[in-house]
C-alpha positions in Angstrom: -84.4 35.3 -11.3 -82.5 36.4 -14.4 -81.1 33.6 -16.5 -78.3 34.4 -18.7 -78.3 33.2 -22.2 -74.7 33.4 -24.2 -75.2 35.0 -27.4 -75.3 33.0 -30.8 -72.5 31.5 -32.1 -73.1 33.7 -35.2 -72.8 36.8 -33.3 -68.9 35.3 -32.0 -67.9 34.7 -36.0 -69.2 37.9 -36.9 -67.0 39.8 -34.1 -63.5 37.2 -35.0 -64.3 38.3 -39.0 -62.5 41.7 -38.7 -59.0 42.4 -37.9 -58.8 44.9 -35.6 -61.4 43.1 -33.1 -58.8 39.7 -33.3 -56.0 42.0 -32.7 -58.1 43.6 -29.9 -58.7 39.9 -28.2 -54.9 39.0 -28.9 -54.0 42.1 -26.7 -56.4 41.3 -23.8 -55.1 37.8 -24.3 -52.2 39.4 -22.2 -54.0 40.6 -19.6 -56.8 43.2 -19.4 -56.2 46.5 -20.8 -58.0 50.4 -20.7 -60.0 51.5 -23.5 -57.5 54.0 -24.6 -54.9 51.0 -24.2 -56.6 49.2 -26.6 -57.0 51.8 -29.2 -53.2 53.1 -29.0 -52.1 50.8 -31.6 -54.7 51.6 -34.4 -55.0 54.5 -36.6 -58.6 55.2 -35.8 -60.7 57.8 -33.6 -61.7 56.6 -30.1 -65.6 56.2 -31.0 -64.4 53.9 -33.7 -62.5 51.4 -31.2 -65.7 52.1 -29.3 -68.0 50.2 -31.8 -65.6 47.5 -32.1 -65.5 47.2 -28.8 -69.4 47.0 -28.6 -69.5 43.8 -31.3 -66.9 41.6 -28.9 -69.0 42.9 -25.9 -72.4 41.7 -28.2 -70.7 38.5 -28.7 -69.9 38.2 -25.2 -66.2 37.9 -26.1 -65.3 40.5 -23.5 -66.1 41.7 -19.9 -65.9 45.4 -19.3 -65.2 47.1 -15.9 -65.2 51.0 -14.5 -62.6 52.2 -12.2 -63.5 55.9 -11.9 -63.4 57.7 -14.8 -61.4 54.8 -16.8 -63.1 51.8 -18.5 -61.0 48.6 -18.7 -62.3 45.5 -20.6 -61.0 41.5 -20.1 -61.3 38.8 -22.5 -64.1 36.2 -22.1 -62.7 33.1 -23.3 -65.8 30.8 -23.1 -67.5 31.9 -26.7 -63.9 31.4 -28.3 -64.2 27.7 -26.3 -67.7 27.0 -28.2 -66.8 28.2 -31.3 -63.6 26.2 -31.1 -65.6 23.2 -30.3 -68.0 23.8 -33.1 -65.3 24.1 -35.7 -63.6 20.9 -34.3 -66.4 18.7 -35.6 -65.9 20.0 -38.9 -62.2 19.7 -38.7 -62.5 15.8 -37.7 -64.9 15.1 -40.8 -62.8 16.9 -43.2 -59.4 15.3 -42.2 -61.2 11.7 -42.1 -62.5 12.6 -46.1 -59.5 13.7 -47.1 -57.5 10.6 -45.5 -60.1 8.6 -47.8 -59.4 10.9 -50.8 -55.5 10.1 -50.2 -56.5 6.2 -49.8 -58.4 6.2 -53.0 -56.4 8.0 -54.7 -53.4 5.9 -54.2 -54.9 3.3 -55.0 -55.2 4.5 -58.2 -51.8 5.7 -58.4 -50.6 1.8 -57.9 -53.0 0.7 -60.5 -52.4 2.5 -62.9 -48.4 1.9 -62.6 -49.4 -2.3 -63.4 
């Protein structure tokens, strides 16, 4: 039986850090798209889009599909779901300091208007 693991949530950061691989998922955000699609609207050679395309495939941020001689890719949302989720945690604790950062330091603000 093979048991699939999904790749570290390291590996998804590391893909999202560059901007032609977010510009890459926002266009199969759209709907799925050829390899050649894909590259069309950046000024690089094929084998680069290629290694990009490798790192969101790594990160399991894509699916990728052969009809005859043309390869077409699709966006896996699920890693973008987790990373989401792990950022959210953070996003709750910071917004709940900084509330008591305001609170304290309006307090402060009132006191030292007496």
């Amino acid at each position: 039986m093979v048991h699939y693991s999904p790749p570290p949530l390291g590996a998804v950061y590391m893909a999202l850090a560059d901007d032609t691989r977010r510009e890459i998922l926002s266009r199969l955000a759209r709907g799925d798209a050829s390899v050649s699609e894909l590259a069309a609207p950046h000024r690089m050679t094929l084998p680069a889009v290629m290694k990009h395309l490798a790192v969101l495939d790594a990160a399991g941020l894509i699916v990728r599909r052969k009809m005859g001689r043309v390869v077409y890719c699709g966006l896996r949302p699920k890693p973008l779901r987790q990373a989401s989720d792990w950022l959210e945690q953070y996003r709750v604790f910071w917004e709940g300091r900084l509330d008591e950062l305001e609170a304290f330091l309006a307090t402060r603000k009132t006191g030292a208007l007496k």
